[in-house]
N, CA, C and O atoms as a printed pandas DataFrame, in Angstrom:
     atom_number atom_name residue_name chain_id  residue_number  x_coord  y_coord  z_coord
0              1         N          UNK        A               1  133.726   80.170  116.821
1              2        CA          UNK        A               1  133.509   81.471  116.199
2              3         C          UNK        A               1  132.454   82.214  117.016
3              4         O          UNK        A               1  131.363   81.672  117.193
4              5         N          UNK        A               2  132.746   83.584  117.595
5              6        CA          UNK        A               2  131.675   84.301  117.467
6              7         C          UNK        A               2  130.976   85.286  116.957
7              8         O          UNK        A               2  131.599   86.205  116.425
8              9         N          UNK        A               3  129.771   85.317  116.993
9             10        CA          UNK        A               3  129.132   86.502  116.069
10            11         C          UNK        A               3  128.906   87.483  116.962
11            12         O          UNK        A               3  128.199   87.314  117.955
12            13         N          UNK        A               4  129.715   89.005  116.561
13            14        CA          UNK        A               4  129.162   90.552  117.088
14            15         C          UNK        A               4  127.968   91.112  116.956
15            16         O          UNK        A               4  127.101   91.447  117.764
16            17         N          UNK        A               5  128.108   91.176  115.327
17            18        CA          UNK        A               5  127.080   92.062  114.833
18            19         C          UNK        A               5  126.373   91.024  113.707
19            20         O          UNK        A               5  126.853   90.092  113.062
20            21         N          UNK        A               6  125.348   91.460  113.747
21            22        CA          UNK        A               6  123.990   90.993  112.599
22            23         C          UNK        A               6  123.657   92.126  111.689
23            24         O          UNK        A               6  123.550   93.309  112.011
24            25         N          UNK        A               7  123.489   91.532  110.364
25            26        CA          UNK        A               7  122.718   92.295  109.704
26            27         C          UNK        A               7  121.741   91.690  108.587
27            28         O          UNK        A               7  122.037   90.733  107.871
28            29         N          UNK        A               8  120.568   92.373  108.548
29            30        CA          UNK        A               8  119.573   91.975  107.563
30            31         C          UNK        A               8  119.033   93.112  106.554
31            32         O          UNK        A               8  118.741   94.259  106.892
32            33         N          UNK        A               9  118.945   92.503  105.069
33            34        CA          UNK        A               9  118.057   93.316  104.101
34            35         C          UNK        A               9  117.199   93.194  103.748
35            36         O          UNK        A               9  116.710   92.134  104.138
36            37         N          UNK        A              10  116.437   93.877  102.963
37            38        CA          UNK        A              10  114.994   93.309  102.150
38            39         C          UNK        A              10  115.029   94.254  101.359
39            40         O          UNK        A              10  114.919   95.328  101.951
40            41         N          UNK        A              11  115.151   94.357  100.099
41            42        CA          UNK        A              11  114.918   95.001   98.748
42            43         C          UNK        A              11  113.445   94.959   98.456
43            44         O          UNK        A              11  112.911   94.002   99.016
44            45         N          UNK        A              12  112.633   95.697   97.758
45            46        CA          UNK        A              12  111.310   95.429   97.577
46            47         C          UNK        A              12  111.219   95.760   96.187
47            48         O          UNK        A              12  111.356   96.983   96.155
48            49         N          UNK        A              13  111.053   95.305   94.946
49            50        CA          UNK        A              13  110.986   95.869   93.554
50            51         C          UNK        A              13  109.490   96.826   93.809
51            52         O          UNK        A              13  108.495   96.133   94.021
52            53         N          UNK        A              14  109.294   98.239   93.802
53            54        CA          UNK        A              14  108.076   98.745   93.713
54            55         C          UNK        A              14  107.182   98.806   92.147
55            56         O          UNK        A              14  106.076   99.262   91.856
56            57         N          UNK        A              15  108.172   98.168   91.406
57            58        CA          UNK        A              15  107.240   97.957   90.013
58            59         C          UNK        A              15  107.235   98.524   88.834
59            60         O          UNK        A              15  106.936   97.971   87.776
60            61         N          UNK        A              16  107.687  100.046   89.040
61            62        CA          UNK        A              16  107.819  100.732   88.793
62            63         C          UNK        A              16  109.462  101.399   88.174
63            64         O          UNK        A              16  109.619  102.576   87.850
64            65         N          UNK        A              17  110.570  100.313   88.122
65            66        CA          UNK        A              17  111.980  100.759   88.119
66            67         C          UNK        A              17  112.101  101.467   88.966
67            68         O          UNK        A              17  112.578  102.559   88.655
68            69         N          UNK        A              18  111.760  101.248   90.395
69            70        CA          UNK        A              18  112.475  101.860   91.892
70            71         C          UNK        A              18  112.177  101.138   92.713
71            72         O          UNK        A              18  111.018  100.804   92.959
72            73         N          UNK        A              19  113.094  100.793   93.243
73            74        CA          UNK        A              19  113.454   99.355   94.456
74            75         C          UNK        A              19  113.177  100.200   95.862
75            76         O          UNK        A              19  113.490  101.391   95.841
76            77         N          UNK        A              20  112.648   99.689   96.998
77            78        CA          UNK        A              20  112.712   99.962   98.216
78            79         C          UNK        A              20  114.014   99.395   98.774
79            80         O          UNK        A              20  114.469   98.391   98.228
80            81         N          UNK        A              21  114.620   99.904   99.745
81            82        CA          UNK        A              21  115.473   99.121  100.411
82            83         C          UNK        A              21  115.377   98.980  102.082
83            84         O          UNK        A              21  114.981  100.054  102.535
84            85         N          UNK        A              22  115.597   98.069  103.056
85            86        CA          UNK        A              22  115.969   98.753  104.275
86            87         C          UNK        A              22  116.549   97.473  104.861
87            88         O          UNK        A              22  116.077   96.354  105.061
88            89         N          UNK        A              23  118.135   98.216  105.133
89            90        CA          UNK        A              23  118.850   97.354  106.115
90            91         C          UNK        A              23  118.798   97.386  107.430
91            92         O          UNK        A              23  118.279   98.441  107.792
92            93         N          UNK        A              24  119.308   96.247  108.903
93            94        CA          UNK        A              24  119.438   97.332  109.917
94            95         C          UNK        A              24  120.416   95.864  110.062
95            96         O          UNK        A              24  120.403   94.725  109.594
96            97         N          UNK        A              25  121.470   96.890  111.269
97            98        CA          UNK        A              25  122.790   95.796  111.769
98            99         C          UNK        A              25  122.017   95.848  113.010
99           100         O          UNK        A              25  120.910   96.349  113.209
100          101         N          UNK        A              26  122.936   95.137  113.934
101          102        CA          UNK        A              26  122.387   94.850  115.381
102          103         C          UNK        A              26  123.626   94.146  116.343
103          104         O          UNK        A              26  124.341   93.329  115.762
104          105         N          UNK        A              27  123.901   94.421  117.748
105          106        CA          UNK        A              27  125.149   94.057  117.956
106          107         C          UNK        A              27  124.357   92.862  118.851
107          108         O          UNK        A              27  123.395   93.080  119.589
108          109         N          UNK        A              28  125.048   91.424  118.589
109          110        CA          UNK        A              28  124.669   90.374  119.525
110          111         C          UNK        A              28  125.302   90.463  120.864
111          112         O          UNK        A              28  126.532   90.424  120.896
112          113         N          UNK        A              29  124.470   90.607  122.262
113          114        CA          UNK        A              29  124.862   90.462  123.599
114          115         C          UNK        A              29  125.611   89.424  123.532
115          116         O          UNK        A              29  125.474   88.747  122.514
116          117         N          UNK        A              30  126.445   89.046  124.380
117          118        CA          UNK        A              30  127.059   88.351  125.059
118          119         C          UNK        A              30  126.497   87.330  125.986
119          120         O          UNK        A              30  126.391   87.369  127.212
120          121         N          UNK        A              31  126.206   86.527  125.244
121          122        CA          UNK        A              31  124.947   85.352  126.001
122          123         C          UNK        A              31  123.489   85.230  125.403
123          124         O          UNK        A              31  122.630   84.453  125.820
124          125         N          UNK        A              32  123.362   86.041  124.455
125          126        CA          UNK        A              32  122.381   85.942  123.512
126          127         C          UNK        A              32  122.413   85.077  122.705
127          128         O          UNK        A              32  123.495   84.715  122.243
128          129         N          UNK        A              33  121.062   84.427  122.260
129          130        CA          UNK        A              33  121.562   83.192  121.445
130          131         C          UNK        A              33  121.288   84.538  119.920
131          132         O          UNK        A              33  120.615   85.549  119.713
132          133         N          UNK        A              34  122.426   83.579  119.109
133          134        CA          UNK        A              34  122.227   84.413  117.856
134          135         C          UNK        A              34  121.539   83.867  116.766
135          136         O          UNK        A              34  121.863   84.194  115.624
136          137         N          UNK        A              35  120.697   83.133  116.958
137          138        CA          UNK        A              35  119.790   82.487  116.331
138          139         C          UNK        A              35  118.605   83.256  116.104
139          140         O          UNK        A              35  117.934   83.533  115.109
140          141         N          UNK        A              36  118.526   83.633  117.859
141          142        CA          UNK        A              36  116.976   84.325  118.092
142          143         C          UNK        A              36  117.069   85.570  117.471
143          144         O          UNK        A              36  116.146   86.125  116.874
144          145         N          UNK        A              37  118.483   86.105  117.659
145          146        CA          UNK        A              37  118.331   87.589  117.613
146          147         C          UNK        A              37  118.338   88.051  115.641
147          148         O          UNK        A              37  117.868   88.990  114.999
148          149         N          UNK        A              38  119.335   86.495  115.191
149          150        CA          UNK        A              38  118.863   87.091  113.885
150          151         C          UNK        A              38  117.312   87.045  113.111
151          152         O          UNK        A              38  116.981   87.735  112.147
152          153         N          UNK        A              39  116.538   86.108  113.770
153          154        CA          UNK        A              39  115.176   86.177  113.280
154          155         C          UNK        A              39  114.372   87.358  113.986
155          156         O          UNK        A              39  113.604   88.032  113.299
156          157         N          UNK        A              40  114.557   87.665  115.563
157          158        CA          UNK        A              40  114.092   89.531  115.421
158          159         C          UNK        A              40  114.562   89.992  114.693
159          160         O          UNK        A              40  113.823   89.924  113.710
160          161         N          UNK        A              41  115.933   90.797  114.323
161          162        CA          UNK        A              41  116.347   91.327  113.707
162          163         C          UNK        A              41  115.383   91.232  111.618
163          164         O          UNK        A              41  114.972   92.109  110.857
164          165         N          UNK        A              42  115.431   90.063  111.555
165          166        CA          UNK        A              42  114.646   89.350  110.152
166          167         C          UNK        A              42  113.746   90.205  110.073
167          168         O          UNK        A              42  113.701   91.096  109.226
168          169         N          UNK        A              43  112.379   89.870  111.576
169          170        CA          UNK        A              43  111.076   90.191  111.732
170          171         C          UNK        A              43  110.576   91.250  111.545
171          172         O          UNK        A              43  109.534   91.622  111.004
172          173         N          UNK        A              44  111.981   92.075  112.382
173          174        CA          UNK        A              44  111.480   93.438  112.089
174          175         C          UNK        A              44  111.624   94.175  110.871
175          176         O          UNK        A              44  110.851   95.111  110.671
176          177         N          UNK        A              45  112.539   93.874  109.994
177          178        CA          UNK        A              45  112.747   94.572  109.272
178          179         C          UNK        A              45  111.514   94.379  107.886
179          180         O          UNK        A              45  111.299   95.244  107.037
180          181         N          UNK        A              46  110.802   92.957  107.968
181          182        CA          UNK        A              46  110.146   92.400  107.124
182          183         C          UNK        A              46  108.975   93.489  107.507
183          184         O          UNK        A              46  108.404   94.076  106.588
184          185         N          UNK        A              47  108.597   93.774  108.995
185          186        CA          UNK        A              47  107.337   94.487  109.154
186          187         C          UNK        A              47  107.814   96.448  108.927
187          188         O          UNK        A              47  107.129   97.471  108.916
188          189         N          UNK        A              48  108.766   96.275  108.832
189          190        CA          UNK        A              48  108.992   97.770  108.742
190          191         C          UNK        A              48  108.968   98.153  106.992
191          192         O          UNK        A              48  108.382   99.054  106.392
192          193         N          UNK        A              49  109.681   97.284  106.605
193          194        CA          UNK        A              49  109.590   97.520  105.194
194          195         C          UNK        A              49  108.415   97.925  104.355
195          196         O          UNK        A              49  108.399   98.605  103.329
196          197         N          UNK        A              50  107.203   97.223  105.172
197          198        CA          UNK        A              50  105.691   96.832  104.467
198          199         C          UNK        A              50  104.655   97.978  105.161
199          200         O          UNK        A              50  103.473   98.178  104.881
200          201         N          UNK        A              51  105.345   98.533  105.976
201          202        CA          UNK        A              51  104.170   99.576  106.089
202          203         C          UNK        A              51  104.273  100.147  106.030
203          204         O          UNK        A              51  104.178  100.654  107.148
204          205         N          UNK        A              52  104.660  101.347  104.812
205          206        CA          UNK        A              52  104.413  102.450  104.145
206          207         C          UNK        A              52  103.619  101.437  103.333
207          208         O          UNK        A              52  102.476  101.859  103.503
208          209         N          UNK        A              53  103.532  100.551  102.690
209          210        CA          UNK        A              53  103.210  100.086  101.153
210          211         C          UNK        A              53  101.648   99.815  101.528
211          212         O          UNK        A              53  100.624  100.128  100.921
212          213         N          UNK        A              54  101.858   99.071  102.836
213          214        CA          UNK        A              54  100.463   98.566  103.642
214          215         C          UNK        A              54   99.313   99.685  103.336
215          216         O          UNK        A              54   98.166   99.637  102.894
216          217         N          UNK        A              55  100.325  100.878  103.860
217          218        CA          UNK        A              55   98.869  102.054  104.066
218          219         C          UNK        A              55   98.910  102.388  102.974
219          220         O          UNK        A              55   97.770  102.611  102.567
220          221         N          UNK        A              56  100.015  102.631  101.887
221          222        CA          UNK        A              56   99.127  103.587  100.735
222          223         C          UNK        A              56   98.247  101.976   99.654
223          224         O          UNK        A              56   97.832  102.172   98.511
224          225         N          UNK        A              57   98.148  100.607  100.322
225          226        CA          UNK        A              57   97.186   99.958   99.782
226          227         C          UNK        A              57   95.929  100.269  100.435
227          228         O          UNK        A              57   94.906  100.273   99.749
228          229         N          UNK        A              58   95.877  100.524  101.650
229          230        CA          UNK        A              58   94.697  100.700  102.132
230          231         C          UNK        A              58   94.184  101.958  101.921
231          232         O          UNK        A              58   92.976  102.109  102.104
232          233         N          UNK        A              59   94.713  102.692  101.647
233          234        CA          UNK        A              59   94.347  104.721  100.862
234          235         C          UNK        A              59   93.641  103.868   99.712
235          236         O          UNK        A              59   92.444  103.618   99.573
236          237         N          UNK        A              60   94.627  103.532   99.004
237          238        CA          UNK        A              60   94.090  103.046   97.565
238          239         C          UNK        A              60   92.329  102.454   97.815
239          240         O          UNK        A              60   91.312  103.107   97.579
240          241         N          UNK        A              61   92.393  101.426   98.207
241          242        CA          UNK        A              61   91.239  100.711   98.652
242          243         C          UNK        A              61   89.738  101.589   99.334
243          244         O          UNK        A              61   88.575  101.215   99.176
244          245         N          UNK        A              62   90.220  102.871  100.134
245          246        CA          UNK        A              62   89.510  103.485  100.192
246          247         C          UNK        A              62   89.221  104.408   99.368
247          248         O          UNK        A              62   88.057  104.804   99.444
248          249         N          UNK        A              63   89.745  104.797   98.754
249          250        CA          UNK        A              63   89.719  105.832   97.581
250          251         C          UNK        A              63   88.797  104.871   96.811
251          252         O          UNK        A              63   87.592  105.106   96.894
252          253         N          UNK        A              64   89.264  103.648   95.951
253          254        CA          UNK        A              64   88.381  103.237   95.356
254          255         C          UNK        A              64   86.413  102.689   95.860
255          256         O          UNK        A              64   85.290  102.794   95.367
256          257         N          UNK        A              65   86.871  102.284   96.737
257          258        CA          UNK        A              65   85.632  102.085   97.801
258          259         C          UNK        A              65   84.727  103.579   97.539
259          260         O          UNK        A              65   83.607  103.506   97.033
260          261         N          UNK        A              66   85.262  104.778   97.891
261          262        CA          UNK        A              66   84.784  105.942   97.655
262          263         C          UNK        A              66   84.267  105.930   95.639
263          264         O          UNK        A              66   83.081  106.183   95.429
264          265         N          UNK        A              67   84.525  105.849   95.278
265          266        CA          UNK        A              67   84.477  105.821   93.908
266          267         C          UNK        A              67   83.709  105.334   93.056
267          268         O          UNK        A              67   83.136  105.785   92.064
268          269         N          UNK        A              68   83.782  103.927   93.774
269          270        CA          UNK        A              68   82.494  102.611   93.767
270          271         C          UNK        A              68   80.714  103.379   94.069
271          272         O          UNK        A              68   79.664  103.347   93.427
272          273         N          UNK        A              69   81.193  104.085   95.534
273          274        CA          UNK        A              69   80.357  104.541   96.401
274          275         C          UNK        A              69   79.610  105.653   94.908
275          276         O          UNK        A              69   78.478  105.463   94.463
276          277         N          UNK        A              70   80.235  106.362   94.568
277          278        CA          UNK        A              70   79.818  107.947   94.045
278          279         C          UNK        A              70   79.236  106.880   92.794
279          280         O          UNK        A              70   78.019  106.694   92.808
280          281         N          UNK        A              71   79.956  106.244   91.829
281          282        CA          UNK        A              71   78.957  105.253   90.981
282          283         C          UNK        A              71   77.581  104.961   91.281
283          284         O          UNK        A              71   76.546  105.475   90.856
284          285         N          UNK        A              72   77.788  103.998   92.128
285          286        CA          UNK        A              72   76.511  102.961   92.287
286          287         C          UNK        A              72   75.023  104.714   92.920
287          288         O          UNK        A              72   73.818  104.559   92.721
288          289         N          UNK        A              73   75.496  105.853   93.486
289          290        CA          UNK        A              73   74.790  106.941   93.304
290          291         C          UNK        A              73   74.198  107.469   91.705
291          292         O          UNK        A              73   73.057  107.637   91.275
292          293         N          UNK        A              74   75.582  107.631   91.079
293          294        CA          UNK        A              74   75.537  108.644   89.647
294          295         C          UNK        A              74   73.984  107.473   89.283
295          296         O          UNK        A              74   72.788  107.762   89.316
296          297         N          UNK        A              75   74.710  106.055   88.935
297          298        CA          UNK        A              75   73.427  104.810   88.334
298          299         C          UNK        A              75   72.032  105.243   89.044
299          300         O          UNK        A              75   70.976  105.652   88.562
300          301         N          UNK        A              76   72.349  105.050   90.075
301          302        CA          UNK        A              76   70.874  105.539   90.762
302          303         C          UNK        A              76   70.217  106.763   90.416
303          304         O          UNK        A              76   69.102  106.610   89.917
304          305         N          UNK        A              77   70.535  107.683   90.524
305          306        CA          UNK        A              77   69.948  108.721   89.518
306          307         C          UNK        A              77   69.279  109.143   88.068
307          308         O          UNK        A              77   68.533  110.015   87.623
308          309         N          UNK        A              78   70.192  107.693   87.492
309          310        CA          UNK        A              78   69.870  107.720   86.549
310          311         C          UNK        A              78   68.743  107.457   86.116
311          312         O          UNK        A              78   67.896  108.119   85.516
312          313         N          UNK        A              79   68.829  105.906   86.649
313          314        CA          UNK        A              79   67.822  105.000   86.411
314          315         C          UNK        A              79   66.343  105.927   86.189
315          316         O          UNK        A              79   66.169  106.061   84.978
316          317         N          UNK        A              80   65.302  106.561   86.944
317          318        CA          UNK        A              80   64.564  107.370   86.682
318          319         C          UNK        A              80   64.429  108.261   85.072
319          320         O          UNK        A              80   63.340  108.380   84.509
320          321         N          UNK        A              81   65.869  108.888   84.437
321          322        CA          UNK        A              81   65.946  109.290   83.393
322          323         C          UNK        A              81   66.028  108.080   82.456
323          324         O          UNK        A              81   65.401  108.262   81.412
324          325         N          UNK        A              82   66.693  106.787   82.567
325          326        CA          UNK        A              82   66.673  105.762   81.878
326          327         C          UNK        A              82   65.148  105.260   81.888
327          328         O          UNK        A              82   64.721  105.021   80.758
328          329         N          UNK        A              83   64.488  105.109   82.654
329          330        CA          UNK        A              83   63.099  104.472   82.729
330          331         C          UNK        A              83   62.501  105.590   81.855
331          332         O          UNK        A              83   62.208  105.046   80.790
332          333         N          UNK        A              84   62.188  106.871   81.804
333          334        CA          UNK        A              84   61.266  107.852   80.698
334          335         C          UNK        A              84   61.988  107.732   79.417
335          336         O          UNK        A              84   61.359  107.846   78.365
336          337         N          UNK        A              85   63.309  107.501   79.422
337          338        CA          UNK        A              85   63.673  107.729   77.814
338          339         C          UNK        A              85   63.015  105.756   77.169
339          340         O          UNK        A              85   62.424  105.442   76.137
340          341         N          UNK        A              86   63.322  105.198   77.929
341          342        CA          UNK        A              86   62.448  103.742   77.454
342          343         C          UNK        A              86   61.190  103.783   77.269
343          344         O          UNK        A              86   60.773  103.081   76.347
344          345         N          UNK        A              87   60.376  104.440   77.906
345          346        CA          UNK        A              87   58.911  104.440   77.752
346          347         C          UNK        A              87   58.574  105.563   76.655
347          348         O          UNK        A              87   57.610  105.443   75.899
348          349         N          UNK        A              88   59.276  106.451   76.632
349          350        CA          UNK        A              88   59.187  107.590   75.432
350          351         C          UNK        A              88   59.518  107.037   74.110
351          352         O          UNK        A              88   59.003  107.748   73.246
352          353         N          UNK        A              89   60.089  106.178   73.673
353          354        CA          UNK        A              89   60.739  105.229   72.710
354          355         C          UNK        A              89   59.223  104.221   72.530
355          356         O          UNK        A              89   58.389  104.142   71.628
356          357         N          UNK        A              90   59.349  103.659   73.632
357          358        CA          UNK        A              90   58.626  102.470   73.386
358          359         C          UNK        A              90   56.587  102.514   73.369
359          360         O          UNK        A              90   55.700  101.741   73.008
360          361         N          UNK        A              91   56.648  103.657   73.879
361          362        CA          UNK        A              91   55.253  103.963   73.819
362          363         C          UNK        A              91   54.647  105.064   72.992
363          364         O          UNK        A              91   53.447  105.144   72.730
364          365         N          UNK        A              92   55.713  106.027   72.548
365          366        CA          UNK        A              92   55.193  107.359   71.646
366          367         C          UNK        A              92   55.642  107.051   70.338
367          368         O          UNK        A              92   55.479  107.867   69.431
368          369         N          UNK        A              93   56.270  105.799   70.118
369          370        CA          UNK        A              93   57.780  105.657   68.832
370          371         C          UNK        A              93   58.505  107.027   68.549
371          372         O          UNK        A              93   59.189  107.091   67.527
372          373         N          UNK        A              94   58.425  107.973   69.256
373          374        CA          UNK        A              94   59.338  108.653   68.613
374          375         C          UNK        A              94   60.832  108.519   69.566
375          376         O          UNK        A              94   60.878  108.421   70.792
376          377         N          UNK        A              95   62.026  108.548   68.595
377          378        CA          UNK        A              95   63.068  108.740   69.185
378          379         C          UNK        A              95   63.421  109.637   70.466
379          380         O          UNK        A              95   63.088  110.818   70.362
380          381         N          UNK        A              96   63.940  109.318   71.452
381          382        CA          UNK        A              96   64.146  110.154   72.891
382          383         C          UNK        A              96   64.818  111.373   72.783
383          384         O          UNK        A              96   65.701  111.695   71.988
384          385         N          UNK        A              97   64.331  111.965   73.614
385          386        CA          UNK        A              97   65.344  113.480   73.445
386          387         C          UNK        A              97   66.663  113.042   74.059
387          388         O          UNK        A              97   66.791  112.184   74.932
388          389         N          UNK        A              98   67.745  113.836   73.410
389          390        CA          UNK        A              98   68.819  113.611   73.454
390          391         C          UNK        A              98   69.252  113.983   75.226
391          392         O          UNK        A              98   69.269  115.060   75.822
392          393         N          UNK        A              99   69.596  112.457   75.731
393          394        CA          UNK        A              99   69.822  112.866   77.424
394          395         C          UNK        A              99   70.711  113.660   77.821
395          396         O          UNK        A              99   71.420  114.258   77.012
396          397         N          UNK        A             100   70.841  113.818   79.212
397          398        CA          UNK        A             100   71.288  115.282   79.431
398          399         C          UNK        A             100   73.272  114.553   79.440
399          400         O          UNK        A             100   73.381  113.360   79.157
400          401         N          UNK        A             101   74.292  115.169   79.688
401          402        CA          UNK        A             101   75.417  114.837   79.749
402          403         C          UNK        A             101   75.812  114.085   80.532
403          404         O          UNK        A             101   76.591  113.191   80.203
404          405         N          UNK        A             102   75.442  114.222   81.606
405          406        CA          UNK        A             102   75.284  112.809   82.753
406          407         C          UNK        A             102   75.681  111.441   82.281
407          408         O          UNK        A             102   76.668  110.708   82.335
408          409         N          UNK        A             103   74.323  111.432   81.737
409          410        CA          UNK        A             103   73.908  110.124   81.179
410          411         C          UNK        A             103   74.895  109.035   80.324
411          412         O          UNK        A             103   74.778  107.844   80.034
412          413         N          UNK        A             104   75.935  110.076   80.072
413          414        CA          UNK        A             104   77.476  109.355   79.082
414          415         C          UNK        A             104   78.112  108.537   80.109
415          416         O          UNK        A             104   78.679  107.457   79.939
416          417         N          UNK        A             105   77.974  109.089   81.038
417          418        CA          UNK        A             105   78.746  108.386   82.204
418          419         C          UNK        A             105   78.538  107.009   82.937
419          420         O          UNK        A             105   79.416  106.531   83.655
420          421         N          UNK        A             106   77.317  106.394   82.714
421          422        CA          UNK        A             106   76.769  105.326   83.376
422          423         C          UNK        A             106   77.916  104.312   82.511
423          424         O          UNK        A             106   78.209  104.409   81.320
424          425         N          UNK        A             107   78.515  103.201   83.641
425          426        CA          UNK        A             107   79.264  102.425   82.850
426          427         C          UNK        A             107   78.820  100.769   82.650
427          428         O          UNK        A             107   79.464   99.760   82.937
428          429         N          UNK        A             108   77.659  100.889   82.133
429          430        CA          UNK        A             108   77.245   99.962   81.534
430          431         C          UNK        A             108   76.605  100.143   79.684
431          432         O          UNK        A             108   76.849  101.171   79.053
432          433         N          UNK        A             109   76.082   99.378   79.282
433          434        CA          UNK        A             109   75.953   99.625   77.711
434          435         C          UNK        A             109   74.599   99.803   77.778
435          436         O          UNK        A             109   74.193  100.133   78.893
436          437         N          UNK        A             110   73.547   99.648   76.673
437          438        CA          UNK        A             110   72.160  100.533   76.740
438          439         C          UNK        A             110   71.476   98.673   76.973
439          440         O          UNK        A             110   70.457   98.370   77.595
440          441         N          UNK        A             111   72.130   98.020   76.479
441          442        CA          UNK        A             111   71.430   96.437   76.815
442          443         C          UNK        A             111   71.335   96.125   78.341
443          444         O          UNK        A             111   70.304   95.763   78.908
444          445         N          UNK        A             112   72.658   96.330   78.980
445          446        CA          UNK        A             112   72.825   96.120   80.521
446          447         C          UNK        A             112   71.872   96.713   81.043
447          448         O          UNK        A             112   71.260   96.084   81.906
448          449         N          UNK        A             113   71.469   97.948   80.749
449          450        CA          UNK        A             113   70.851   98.946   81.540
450          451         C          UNK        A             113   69.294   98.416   82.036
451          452         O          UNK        A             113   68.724   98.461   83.126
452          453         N          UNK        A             114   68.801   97.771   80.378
453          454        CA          UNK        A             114   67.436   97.079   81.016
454          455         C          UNK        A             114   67.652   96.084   82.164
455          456         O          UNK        A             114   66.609   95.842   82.771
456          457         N          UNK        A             115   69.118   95.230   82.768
457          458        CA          UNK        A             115   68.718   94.692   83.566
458          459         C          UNK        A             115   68.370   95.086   84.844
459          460         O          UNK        A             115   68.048   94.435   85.838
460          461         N          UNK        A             116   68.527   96.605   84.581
461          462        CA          UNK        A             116   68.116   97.884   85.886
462          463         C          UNK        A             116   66.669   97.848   86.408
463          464         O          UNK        A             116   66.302   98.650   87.267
């Protein structure tokens, strides 16, 4: 028997109820072993498939990285307004003035915060 043509698929479930697909055929030379050519044929299609997905993981990753980044700032800022509303509490007893809107945003609880 000989083999002409090759072909390979890879379906990708994106998770979402929409499948990726990508086939490719390939015609075997005449003296080519078809062994080799169906595992290029395999190789490539395995690396072609994955990089669109590759980069929008690595967008993702930076985006969040960015995000992380603007946090661990907002906290830092805070901290200063967190340190006077503790000492205003704890040294005048009277209840703190109500902090500014910011301050909703820190995502830790008012216990965590002392480990600031």
């Amino acid at each position: 028997m000989q083999i002409k043509t090759i072909s390979y698929k890879r379906v990708i479930n994106l998770g979402n109820y929409e499948n990726k697909h990508l086939e490719l055929f390939a015609e075997v030379e005449e003296g080519e072993d078809v062994e080799t050519a169906i595992s290029s044929l395999a190789e490539l299609v395995e690396r072609k498939i994955r990089e669109e997905t590759e980069k929008e993981i690595k967008l993702e990753i930076l985006r969040l990285q960015e995000t992380e980044a603007n946090l661990i700032d907002q906290i830092s800022d805070l901290k200063p307004q967190l340190k006077a509303l503790k000492y205003q509490l704890e040294y005048t007893g009277n209840e703190p003035i109500q902090p500014s809107p910011t301050f909703g945003i820190l995502p830790v609880s008012a216990e965590e915060a002392d480990d600031f």
